[in-house]
C-alpha positions, -999 to 999 in steps of 0.1 A, spaced: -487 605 567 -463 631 550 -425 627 562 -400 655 545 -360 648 555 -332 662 538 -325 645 504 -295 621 506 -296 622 469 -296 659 461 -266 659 490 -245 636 473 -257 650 435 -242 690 450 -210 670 465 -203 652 430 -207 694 409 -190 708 437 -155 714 418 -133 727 451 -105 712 464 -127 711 499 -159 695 482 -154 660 506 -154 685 537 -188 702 534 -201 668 521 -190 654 551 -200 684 572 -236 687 557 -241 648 562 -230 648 600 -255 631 623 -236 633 651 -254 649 678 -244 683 699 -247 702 728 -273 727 697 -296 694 701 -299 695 741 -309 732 731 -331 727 702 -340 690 703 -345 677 662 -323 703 653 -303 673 637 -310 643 618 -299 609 628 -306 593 595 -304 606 561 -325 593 534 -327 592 497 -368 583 479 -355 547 471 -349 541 513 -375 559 524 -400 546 504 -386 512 510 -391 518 549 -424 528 547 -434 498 528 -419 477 552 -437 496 583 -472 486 566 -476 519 545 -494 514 513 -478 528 480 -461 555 496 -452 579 467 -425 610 465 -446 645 467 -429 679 463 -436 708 482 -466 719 493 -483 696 465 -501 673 488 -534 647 492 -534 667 527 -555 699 532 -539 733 537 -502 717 535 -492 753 526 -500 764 559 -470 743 575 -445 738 549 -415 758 550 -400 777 518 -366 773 536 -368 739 533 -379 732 504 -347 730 481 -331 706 501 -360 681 514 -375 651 502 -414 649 504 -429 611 507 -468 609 515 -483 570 522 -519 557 541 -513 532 566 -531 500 559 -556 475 580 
């Protein structure tokens, strides 16, 4: 399985360079989960959860995953992951790959 969500950590590592006076308010605005008449639209077009490698990883382990293990985009034990990844994504995401086990 290969889950890619916006990186908590790069999201707090922009807010703590961002020298403006308004840095807390587009932190705040770029973590909202809160959902919105876009998501009755678009469903997903929101996250309810945001995620950093350590939580992730962490959940997955939990859930029965073996060794799940942070990737990077499009580098992948999955065939053809170019095909689906998107380059708009990538600066912001957080790639974690794991195999369920028995």
């Amino acid at each position: 399985m290969r889950v890619v969500v916006p990186d908590l950590a790069l999201v707090v590592k922009e807010y703590l360079a961002d020298p403006s006076d308004l840095a807390s308010h587009r932190f705040l605005d770029r973590l909202s989960i809160r959902q919105s008449l876009r998501d009755i639209v678009h469903p997903g077009s929101h996250h309810s959860q945001m995620l950093d490698a350590r939580s992730l990883t962490c959940l997955l382990r939990r859930a029965g995953f073996a060794e799940p293990e942070v990737s990077s985009f499009r580098q992948s034990a999955m065939p053809d992951i170019e095909a689906i990844e998107l380059d708009i994504r990538k600066r912001e995401s957080l790639y974690v790959e794991a195999r369920k086990t028995s």
